[in-house]
C-alpha positions in Angstrom: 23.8 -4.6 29.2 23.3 -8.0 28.7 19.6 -9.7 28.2 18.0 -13.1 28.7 14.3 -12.3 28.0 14.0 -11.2 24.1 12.9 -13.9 21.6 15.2 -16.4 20.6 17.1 -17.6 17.8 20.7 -19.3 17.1 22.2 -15.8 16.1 21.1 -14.4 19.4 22.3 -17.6 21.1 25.8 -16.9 19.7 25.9 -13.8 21.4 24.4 -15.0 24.5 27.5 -17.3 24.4 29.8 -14.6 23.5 28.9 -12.2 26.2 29.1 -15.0 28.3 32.6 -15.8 27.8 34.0 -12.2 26.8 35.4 -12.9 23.4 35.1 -9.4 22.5 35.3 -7.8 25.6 31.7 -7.4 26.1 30.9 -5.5 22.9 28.2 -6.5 20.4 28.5 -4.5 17.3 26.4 -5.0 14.4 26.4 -3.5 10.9 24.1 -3.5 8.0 26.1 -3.2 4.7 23.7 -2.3 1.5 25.0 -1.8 -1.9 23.5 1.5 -3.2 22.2 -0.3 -6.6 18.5 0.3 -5.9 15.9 0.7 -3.7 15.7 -1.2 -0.1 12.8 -3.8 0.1 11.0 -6.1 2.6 13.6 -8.6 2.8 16.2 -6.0 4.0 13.6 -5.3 6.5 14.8 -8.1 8.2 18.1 -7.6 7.9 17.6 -4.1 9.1 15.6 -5.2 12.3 18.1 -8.5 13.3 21.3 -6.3 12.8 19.5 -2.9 15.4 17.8 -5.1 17.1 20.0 -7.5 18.4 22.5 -4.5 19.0 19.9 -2.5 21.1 18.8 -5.2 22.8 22.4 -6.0 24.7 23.2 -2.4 24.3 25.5 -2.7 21.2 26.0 -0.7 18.6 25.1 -0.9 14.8 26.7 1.2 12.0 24.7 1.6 8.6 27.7 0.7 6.1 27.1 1.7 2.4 29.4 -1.3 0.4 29.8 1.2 -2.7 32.4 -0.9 -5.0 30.4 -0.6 -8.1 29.9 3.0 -9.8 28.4 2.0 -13.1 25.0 1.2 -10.5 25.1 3.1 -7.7 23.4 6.6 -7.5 22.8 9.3 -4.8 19.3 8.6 -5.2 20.0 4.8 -3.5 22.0 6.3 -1.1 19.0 8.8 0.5 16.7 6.6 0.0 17.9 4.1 2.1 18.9 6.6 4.6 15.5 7.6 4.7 14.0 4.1 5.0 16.0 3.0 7.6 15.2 5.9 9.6 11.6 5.6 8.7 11.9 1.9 10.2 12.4 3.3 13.0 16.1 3.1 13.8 19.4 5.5 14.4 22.8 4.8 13.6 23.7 7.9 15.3 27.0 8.9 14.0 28.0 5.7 12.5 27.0 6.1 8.4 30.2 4.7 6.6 31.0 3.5 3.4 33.3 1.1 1.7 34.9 4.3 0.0 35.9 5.6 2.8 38.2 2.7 2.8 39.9 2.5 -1.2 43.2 3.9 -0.2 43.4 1.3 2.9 42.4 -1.6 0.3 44.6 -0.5 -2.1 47.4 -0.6 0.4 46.5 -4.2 1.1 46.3 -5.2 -2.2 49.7 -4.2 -2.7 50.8 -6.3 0.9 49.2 -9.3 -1.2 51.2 -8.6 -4.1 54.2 -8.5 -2.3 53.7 -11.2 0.1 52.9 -13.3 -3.5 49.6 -14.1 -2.4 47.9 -11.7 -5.5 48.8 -11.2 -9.3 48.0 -9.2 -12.4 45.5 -11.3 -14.8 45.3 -10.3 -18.5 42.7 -12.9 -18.9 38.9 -11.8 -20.2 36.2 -12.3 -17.8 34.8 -15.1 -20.5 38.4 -17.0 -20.2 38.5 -16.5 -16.0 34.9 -18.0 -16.2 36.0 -21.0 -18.5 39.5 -21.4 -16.3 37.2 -21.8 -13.2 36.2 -25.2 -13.7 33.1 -26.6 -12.3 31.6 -28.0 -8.4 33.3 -31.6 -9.5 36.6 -30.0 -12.0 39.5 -28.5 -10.8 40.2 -24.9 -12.3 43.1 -24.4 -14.4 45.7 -21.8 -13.7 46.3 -18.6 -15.8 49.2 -18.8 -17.9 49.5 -15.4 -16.1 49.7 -16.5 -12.1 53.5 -16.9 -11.8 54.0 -13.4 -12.9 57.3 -11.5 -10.4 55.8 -9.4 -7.4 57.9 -6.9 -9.4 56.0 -6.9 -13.0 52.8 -7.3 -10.3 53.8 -4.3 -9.0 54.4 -2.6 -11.6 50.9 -3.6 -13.6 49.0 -3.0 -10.7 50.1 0.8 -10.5 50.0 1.2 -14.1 46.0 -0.2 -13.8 46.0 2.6 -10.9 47.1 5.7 -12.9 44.7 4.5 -16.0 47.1 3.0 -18.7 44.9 0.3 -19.6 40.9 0.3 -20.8 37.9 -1.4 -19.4 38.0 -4.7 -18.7 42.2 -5.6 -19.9 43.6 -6.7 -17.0 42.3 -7.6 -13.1 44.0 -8.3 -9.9 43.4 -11.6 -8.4 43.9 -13.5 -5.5 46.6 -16.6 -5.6 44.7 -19.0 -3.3 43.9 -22.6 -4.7 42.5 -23.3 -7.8 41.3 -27.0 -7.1 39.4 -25.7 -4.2 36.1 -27.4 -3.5 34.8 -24.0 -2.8 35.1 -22.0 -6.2 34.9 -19.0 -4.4 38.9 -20.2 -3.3 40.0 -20.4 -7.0 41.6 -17.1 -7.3 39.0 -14.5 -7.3 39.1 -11.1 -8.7 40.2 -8.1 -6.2 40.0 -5.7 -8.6 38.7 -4.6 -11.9 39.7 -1.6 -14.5 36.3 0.7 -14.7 36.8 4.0 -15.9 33.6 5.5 -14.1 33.2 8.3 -11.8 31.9 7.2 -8.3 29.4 9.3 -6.6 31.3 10.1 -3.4 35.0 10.1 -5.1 34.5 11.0 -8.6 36.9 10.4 -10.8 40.3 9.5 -7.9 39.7 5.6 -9.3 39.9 4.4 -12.3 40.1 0.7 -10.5 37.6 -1.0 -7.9 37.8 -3.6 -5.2 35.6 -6.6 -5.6 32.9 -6.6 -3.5 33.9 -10.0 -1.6 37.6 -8.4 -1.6 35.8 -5.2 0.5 33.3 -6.2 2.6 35.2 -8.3 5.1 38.2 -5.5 5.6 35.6 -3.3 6.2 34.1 -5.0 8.8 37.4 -5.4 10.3 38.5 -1.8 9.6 34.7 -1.3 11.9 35.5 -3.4 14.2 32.2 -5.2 13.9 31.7 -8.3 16.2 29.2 -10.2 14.8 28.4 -9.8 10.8 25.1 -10.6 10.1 24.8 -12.0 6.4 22.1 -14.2 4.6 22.6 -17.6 3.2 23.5 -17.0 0.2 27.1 -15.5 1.6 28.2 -19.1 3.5 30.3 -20.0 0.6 32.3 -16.5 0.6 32.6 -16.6 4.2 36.0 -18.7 3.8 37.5 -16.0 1.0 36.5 -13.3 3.6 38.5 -15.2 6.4 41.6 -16.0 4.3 41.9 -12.1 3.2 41.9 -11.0 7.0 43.8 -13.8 8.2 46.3 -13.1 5.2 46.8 -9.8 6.8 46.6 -10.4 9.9 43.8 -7.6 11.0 41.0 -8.0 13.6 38.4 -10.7 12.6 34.9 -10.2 12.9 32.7 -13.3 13.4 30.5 -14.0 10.3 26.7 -15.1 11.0 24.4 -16.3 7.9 20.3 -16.2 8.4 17.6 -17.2 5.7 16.4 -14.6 4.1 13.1 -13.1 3.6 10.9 -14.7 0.9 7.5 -13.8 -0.1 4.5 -15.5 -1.9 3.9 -13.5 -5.3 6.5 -10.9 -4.7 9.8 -10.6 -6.2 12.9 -9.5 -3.9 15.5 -9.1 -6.7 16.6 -5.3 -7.1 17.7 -6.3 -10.5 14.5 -7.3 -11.5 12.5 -4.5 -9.6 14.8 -2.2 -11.2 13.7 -4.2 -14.4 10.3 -3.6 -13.8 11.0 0.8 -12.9 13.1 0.8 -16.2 10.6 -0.9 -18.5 7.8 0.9 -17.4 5.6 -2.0 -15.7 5.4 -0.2 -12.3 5.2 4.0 -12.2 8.7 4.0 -10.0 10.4 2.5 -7.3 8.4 3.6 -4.7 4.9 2.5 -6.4 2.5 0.8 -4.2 2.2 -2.6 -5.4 6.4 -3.1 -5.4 7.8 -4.6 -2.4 10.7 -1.8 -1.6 10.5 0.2 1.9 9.0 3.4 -0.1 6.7 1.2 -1.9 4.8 -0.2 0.8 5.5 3.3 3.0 3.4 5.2 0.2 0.9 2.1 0.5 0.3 3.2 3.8 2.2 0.5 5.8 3.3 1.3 9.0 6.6 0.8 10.8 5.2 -0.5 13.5 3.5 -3.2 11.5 7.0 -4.1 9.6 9.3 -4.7 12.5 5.8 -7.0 14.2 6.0 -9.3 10.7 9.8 -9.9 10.9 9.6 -10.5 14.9 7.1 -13.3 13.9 9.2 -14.8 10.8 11.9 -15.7 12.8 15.5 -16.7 11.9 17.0 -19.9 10.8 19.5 -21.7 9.0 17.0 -23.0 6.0 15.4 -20.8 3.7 11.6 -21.1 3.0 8.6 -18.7 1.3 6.5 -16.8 4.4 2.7 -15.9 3.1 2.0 -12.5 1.9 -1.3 -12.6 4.3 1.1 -12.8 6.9 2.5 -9.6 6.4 -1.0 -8.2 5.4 -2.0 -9.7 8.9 0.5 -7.8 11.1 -0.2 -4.4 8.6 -4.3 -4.9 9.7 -3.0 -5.5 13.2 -1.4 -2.3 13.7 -4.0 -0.2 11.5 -7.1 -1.2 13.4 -5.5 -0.1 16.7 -4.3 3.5 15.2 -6.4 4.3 12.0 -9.9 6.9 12.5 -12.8 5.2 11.2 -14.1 7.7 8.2 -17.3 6.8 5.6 -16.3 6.9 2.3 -18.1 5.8 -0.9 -16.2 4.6 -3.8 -18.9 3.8 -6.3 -21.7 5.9 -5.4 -25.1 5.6 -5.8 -27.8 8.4 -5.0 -30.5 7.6 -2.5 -33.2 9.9 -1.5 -35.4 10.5 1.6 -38.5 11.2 0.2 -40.1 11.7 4.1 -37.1 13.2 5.2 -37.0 17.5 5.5 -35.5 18.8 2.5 -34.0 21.6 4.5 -32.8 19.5 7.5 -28.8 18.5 7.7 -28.8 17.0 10.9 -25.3 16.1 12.8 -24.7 12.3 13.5 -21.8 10.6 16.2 -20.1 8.7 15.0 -17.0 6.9 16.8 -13.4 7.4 15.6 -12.0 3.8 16.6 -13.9 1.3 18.9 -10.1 -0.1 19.6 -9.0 3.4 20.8 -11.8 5.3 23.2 -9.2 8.2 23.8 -9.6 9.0 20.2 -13.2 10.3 20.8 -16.0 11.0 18.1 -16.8 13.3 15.7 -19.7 14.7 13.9 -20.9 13.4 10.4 -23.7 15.3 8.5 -27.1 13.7 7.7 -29.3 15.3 5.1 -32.2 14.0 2.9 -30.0 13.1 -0.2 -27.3 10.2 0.2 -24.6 8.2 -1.7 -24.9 4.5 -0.7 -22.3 1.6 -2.9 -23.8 0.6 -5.6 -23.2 -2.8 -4.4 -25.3 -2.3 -1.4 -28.6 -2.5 -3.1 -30.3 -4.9 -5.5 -33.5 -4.7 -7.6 -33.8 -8.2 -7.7 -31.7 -9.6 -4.2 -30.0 -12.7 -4.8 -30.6 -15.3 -1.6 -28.6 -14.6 1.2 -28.8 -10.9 0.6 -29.8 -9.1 3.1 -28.8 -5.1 2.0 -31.0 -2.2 0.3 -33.6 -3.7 -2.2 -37.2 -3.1 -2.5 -39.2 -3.4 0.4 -36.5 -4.6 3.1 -35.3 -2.2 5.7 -31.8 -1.5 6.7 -29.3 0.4 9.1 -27.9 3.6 8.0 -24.6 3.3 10.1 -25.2 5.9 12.7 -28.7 7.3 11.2 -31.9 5.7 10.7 -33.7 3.0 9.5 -34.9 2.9 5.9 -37.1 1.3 3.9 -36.8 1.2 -0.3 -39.7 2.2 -1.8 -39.0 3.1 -5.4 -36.2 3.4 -7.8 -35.8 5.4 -10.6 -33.9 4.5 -13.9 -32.1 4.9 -17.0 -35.1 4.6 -19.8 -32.5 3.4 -22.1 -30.4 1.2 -20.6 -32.2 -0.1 -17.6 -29.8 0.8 -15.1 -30.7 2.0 -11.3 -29.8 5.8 -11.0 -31.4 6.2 -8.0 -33.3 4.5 -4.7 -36.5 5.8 -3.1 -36.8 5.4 0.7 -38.4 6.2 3.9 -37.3 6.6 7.0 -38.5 5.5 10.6 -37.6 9.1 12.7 -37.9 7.0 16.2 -34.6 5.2 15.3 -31.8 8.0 15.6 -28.7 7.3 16.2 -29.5 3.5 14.4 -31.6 2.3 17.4 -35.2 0.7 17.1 -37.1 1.8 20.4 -39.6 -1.3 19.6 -36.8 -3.8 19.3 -37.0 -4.7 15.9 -33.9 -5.9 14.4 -32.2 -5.5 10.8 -30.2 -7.5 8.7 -27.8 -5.3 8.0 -25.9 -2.0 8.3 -24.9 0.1 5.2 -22.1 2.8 5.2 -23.7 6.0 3.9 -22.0 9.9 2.7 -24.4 13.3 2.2 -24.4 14.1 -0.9 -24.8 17.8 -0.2 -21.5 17.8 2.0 -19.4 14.4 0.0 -16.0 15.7 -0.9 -15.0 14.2 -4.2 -12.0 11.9 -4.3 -10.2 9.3 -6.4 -9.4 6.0 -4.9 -6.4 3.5 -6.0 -7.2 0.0 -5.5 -4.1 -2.3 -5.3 -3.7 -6.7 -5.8 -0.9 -8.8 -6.3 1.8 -7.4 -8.3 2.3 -10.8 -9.8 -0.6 -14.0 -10.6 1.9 -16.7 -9.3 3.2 -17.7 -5.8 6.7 -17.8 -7.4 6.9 -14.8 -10.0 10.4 -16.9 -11.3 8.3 -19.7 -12.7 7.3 -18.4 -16.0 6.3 -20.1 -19.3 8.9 -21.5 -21.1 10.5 -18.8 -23.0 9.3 -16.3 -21.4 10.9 -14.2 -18.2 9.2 -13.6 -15.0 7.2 -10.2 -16.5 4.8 -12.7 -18.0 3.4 -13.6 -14.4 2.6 -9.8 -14.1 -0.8 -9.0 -12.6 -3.0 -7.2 -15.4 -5.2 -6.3 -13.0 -3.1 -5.2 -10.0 -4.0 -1.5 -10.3 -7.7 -0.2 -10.5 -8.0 3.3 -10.5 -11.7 4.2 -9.2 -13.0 8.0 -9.6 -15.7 9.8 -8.6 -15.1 8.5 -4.8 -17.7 10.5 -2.5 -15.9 11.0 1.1 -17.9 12.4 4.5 -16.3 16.0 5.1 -13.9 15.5 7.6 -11.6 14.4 4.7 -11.1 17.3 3.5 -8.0 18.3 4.7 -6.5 14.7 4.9 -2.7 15.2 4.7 -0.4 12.9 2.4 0.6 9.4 4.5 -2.8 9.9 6.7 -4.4 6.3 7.2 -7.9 5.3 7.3 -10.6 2.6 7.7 -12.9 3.2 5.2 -15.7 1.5 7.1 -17.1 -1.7 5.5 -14.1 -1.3 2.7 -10.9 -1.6 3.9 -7.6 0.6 5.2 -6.9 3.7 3.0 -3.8 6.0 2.6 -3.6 9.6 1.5 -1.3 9.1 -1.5 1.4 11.9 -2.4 -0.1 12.5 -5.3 -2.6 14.5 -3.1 -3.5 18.2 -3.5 -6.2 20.5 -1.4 -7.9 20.4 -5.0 -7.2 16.3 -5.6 -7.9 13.7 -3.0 -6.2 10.0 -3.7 -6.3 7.6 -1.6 -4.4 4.1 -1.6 -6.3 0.9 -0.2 -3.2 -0.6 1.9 -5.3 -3.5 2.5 -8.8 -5.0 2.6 -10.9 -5.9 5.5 -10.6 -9.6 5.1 -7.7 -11.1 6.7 -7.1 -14.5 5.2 -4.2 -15.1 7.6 -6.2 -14.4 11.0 -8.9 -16.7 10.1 -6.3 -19.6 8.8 -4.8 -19.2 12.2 -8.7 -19.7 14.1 -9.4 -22.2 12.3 -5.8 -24.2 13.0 -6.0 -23.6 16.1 -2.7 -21.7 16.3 -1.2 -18.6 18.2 -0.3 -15.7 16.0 1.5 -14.5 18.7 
């Protein structure tokens, strides 16, 4: 089914224009190809929603393609993770989860088609000698002394690599294309390498492994994938991928390069997240301050949210940085339609009543979500005894204060006015362990019948009926825009955060809490969005902020004068 009404963008345009003229039959078939070497991230998020949702959109197909050429760092772990991810996302590959392995004895075959045809050869160089024989963007290569070997010793080498005669790293296959290409990608690349590792899906049948750039292409073709959706960085391999199919002579799929995701003070480099899990700087892969899918999932980052920020970052043909409040935007977005509104106290502070009955525990409404009337209200107890933030009173206000300090009246959200009259402190040390007040019984519910107006509303918890909790409040991962940019000497781990974790305990949460199951979002009113972590037990709340009220980007947008839509 073909569609003119979803957003555009020139890969969409090229399959506008192929539908149009049938150049493969009608059929749009998309794939997306990770390498199980780590965790997924934001920037495959893109990837992820371009590839299914271009495919959906003209009712396509998309296959999820696991490009597993490298044992010594793929695991099972990456393998279900991504699985999971992708599916969390939101998206189904139904039957259609393949991997490069699948293919080996096809590849092998074709290797040995090269060899014969004279168009591949059996290299004893080392990988430092290939690299030095390269030559550079404005010198030719040089030829191995090894590239005129017979298709018959070729042969013979290339079995003997097979069956396991030779160690690590002693000889490679290449491809015999042009070594004073322009494009170095030309200048007889490696097909495959001797790597006596067992692979997670066909143990220990190879001893040898196809090149990633020698696989990835076939295996599109061996898919039959239409368009292959790739990021920039692949332009200059999409020639090598064209000359192998070409060279045999197999179904071409049409290769299609977008920018790829980039984010202010975040770091989309699985080799240096993995960096970061391995040295200990993050608790795991799926921490909430890194940038993978299960990352930002435990965070409390929705779906919904995701596939909204990479609708609005487009696609092009130039790379560029995207904001992180942009993303933080869309993730406020989607949380204040769908998240309950709960009270919650994170650094409590005791407040009594005095005129209040010590034996009353009255039962406030209090509104779920003002976005959302169908999801209704619930009761919040009110007793004589509250925790108030600390924050929200002063001794002695600063100007433009206008909370709890002595003398001024203020709005208890959903209960009464109240009006400090005392404090009581620490004889030692000064410090305010508890406020006095009094309360104005006429104004239930937060309403003055007289008309007299506040200056403010404070969020509020009973103390008799607080549940205790423990509250994980997240920043940047990183103190520069660009993590890369470190001090001389230094790698990008010196732009790490110090302060991008700050565990708070001693939370006091209103009862309906209490049975808050792991991945449950919240607005904490007045304090931001909140996630059950999975850390969380019946006898151990913990909850991750997933972001603050403030949104940075919204206002930007106001005050430009531009559509976030």
């Amino acid at each position: 089914m073909n569609s003119t009404t979803g957003p555009t963008n020139f890969v969409r345009d090229i399959i506008l224009e192929d539908l149009k003229t049938n150049k493969y039959g009608g059929r749009v078939h998309t794939r997306f190809p990770p390498e199980p070497n780590g965790y997924l991230h934001i920037g495959h998020a893109k990837s992820i929603c371009l590839n299914f949702g271009l495919a959906a959109e003209f009712g396509g197909k998309t296959n999820l393609r696991f490009d597993d050429t490298n044992p010594c760092k793929e695991e099972t772990e990456y393998v279900d993770s991504i699985i999971d991810n992708v599916h969390w996302l939101g998206f189904d590959w139904e039957d259609r989860c393949f991997y490069a392995s699948d293919y080996f004895d096809q590849l092998y075959e074709w290797a040995v088609q090269f060899i014969k045809a004279g168009k591949a050869y059996v290299c004893d160089l080392t990988a430092d000698e290939v690299r030095q024989h390269r030559g550079s963007l404005t010198e030719p290569g040089q030829a191995s002394p090894y590239r005129n070997r017979s298709v018959a010793e070729n042969l013979d080498l290339f079995e003997r690599m097979r069956a396991g005669e030779f160690p690590d790293g002693a000889r490679t296959l290449r491809a015999k294309i042009d070594m004073a290409s322009a494009n170095l990608n030309l200048r007889d690349p490696i097909m495959y390498r001797i790597l006596h590792a067992d692979h997670h899906r066909t143990g220990g049948k190879w001893c040898i492994y196809p090149m990633y750039d020698y696989a990835h292409g076939q295996s599109d073709s061996i898919e039959r994938i239409t368009h292959s959706i790739c990021t920039l960085e692949f332009e200059d391999h999409r020639p090598l991928y064209d000359w192998y199919v070409q060279q045999l002579g197999i179904y071409a799929p049409q290769q299609i390069e977008f920018d790829r995701l980039n984010l202010t003070y975040t770091l989309l480099s699985k080799r240096k997240l993995l960096t970061l899990v391995q040295n200990g700087h993050v608790s795991g892969w799926d921490d909430p301050r890194m940038p993978t899918l299960s990352g930002i999932r435990r965070r409390g980052y929705t779906p919904e949210a995701i596939r909204n920020f990479c609708g609005a970052v487009g696609v092009s043909k130039t790379n560029g940085s995207t904001e992180l409040a942009l993303l933080e935007h869309y993730v406020r977005e989607d949380l204040n339609k769908r998240a309950p509104r709960v009270m919650a106290v994170l650094r409590p502070l005791r407040v009594v009543i005095d005129n209040y009955p010590p034996d009353l525990v009255e039962e406030m409404d209090a509104i779920n979500n003002p976005e959302d009337a169908a999801m209704g209200t619930r009761k919040v107890p009110f007793s004589r005894v509250l925790y108030i933030e600390q924050d929200d009173f002063r001794e002695v206000p600063p100007k433009q204060y206008f909370r709890l300090s002595p003398g001024r009246e203020v709005r208890l959200r959903y209960g009464y006015f109240v009006t400090c009259t005392g404090v009581v402190k620490d004889e030692k040390t000064g410090e305010v362990l508890e406020v006095h007040c009094t309360y104005d019984p006429a104004t239930r519910g937060g309403d003055s019948p007289d008309g007299r107006r506040v200056k403010s509303t404070i969020h509020w918890v009973s103390a008799a009926h607080a549940i205790d909790a423990e509250a994980r409040l997240y920043d940047n991962l990183f103190t520069r825009e660009n993590p890369d940019e470190a001090p001389e000497g230094q790698d990008f781990t010196a732009n790490l955060n110090p302060h991008s974790l700050e565990v708070v305990r001693g939370c006091k949460l209103e009862p309906s809490l209490r049975s808050a199951a792991p991945g449950s979002r919240y607005q904490f009113e007045r304090l931001g969005y909140f996630c059950v972590d999975l850390d969380s037990a019946s006898d151990r709340l913990v909850f991750n902020r997933t972001a603050a009220l403030r949104d940075t980007w919204a206002k930007i947008e106001k005050r430009e004068g531009r559509n976030l839509k």
